[in-house]
C-alpha positions in Angstrom: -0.5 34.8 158.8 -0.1 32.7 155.8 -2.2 29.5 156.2 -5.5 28.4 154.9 -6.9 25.1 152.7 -6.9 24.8 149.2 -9.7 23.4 147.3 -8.4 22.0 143.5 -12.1 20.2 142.5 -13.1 17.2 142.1 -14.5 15.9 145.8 -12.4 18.4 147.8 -14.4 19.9 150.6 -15.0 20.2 154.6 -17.9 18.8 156.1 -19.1 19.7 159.4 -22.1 17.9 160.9 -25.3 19.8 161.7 -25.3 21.1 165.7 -28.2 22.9 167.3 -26.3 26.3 167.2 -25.6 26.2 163.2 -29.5 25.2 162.9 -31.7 28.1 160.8 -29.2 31.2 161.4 -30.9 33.0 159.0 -34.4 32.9 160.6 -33.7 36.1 162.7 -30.7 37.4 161.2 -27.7 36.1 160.5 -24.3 36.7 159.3 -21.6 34.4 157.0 -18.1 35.6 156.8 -14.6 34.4 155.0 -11.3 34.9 153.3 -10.6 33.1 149.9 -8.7 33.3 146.9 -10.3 31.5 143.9 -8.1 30.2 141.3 -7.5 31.8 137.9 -8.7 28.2 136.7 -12.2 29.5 137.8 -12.3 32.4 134.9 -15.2 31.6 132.3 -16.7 28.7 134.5 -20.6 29.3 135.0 -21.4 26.3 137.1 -22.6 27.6 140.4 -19.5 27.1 142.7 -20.0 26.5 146.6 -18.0 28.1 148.8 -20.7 27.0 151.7 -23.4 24.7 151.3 -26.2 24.1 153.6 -29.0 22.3 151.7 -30.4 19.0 150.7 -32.2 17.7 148.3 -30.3 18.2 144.6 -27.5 21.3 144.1 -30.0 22.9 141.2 -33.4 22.5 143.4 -32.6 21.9 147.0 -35.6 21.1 149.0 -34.5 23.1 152.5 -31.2 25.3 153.5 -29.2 28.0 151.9 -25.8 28.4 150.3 -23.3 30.8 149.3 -21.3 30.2 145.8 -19.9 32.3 142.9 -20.7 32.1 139.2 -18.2 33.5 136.7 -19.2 34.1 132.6 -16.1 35.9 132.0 -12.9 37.1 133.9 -14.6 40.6 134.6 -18.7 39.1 135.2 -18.4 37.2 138.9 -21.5 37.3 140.3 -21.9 36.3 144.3 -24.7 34.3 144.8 -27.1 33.7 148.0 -29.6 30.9 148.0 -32.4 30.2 150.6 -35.0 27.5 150.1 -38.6 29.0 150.8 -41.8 27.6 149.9 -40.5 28.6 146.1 -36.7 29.0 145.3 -35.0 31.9 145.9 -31.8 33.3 145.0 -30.3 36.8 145.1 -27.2 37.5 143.3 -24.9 40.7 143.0 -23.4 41.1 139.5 -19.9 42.9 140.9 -16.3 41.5 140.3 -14.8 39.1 142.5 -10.9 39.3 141.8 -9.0 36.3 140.7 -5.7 35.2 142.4 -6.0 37.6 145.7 -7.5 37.2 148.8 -11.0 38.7 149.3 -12.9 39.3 152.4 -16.5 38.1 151.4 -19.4 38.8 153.9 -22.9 38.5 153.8 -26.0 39.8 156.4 -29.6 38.5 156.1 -32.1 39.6 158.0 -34.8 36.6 157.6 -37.8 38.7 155.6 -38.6 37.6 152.6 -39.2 40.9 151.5 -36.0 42.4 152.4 -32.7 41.0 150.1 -29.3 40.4 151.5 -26.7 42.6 152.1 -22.7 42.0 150.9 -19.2 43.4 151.9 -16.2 42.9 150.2 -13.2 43.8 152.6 -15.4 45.5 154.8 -17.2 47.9 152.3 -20.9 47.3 151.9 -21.0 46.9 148.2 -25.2 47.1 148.3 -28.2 44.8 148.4 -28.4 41.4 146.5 -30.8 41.3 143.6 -33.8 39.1 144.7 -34.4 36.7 141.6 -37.5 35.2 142.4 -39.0 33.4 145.3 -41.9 33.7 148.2 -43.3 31.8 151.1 -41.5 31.5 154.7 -37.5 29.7 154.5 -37.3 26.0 154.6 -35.9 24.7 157.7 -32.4 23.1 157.7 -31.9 21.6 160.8 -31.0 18.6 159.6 -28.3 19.4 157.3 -24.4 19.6 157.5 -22.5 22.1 156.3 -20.0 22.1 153.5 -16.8 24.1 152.5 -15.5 24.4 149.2 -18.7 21.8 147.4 -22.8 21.0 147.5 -23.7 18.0 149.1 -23.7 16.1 145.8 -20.2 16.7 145.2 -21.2 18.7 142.2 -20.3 21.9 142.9 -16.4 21.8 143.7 -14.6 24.8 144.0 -11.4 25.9 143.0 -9.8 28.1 145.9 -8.1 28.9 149.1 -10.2 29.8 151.9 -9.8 30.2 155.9 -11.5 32.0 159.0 -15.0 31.1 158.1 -17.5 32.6 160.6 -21.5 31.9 161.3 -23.2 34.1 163.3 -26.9 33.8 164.1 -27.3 37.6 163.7 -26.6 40.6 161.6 -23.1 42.3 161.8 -22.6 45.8 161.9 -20.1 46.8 159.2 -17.5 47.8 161.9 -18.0 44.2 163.7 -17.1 43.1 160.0 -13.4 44.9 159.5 -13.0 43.7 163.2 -13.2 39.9 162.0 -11.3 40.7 159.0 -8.1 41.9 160.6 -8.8 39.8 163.2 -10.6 36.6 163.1 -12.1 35.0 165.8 -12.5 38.6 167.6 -16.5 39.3 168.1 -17.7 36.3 169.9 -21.3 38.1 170.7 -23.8 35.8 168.5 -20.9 33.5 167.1 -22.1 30.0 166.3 -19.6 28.9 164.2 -15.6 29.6 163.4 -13.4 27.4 161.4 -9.9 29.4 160.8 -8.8 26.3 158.6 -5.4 26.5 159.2 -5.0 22.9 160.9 -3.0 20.0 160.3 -4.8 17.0 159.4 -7.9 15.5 158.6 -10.0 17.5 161.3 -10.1 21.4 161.4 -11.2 22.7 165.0 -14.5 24.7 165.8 -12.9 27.5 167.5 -16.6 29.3 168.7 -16.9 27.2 171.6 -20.0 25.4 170.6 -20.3 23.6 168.1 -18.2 20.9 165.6 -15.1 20.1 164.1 -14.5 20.2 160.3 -13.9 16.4 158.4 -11.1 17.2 155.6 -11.5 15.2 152.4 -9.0 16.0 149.6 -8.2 19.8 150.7 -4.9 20.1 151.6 -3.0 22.9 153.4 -1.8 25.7 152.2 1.2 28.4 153.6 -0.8 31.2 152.0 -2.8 33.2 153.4 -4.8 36.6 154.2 -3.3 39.5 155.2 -5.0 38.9 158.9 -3.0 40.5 161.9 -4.1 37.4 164.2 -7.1 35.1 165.1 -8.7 34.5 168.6 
């Protein structure tokens, strides 16, 4: 189903406002899933680029939330990154190759304990743990925060990509639950708290879990490429 938004830099992004439902996912488990297709542009650019952004305070120290972005020092080094706030920074990142110019399921399960690192899939494989970087202390609350596609909060971080059929889940998925989403978006509703497919017209992209809020557009635009999904719910 070829649709999803493209993100070309600058002050491109999505901004959904904070709901009671997207608060603190992570707490007991939680679960962040999408499609995207970053831009050969990307190759060799190091600055820490959101693909979602749930923090406050500045994009290099945030004060409370987490967020998801990719770092690249080469066209073979990505690295996929996972930030929480706790009482000291933490970030866990997983050194593997994230291909340029095709579309890659990313998906990521934490469990809430510090002591225990996040877990990633790439098109439904588990491709291991995340290395803890550093970090301690219980997570900083983000209740207050929206949530951003495709750039930080600052407008600092902008990415340069396709993405579509981002799910939130305020608990773990089981790695078949995940190549269920995949192929078919939308389909595991169980714990869902959040699903933008991002293949609307307009300025506003819908919230299609049922509870929670629509997606403000600024300077992504549409795009008639897409994943090779077989349908969403």
């Amino acid at each position: 189903m070829g649709a999803s938004k493209e993100f070309t830099g600058g002050t491109d992004r999505i901004e959904v406002s904070t709901y009671s439902g997207m608060t603190d996912i992570f707490t007991g488990g939680g679960n962040i899933s999408f499609w995207t297709k970053l831009n050969s542009s990307m190759s060799g650019n190091s600055t820490a680029l959101r693909f979602l952004d749930k923090t406050s305070g500045t994009s290099a120290s945030p004060t409370e939330g987490w967020a998801c972005y990719r770092l690249s020092f080469d066209a073979s080094n990505d690295i996929m990154s996972f930030l929480i706030r706790r009482d000291g920074l933490s970030v866990s990142n997983l050194p593997l190759e994230i291909p340029l110019d095709e579309w890659i399921h990313l998906s990521l399960n934490w469990g809430g304990d510090p002591a225990v690192t996040p877990v990633q899939f790439h098109n439904g494989i588990n491709v291991g743990s995340m290395n803890s970087f550093s970090g301690t202390g219980p997570y900083v609350p983000d209740t207050n925060n929206p949530v951003f596609f495709g750039n930080s909060p600052n407008l600092d971080r902008p990415l340069e990509a396709e993405m579509c059929y981002v799910h939130m889940y305020d608990k773990e998925l089981s790695v078949e639950e995940i190549n269920e989403i995949m192929h078919k978006p939308g389909s595991i509703r169980d714990g869902l708290v959040g699903f933008w497919p991002l293949t609307d017209d307009g300025s506003t992209q819908r919230n299609l879990s049922g509870i929670g809020n629509s997606g403000a557009v600024t300077g992504a635009t549409n795009s008639d490429d897409g994943p090779p999904v077989t349908c969403f719910k």
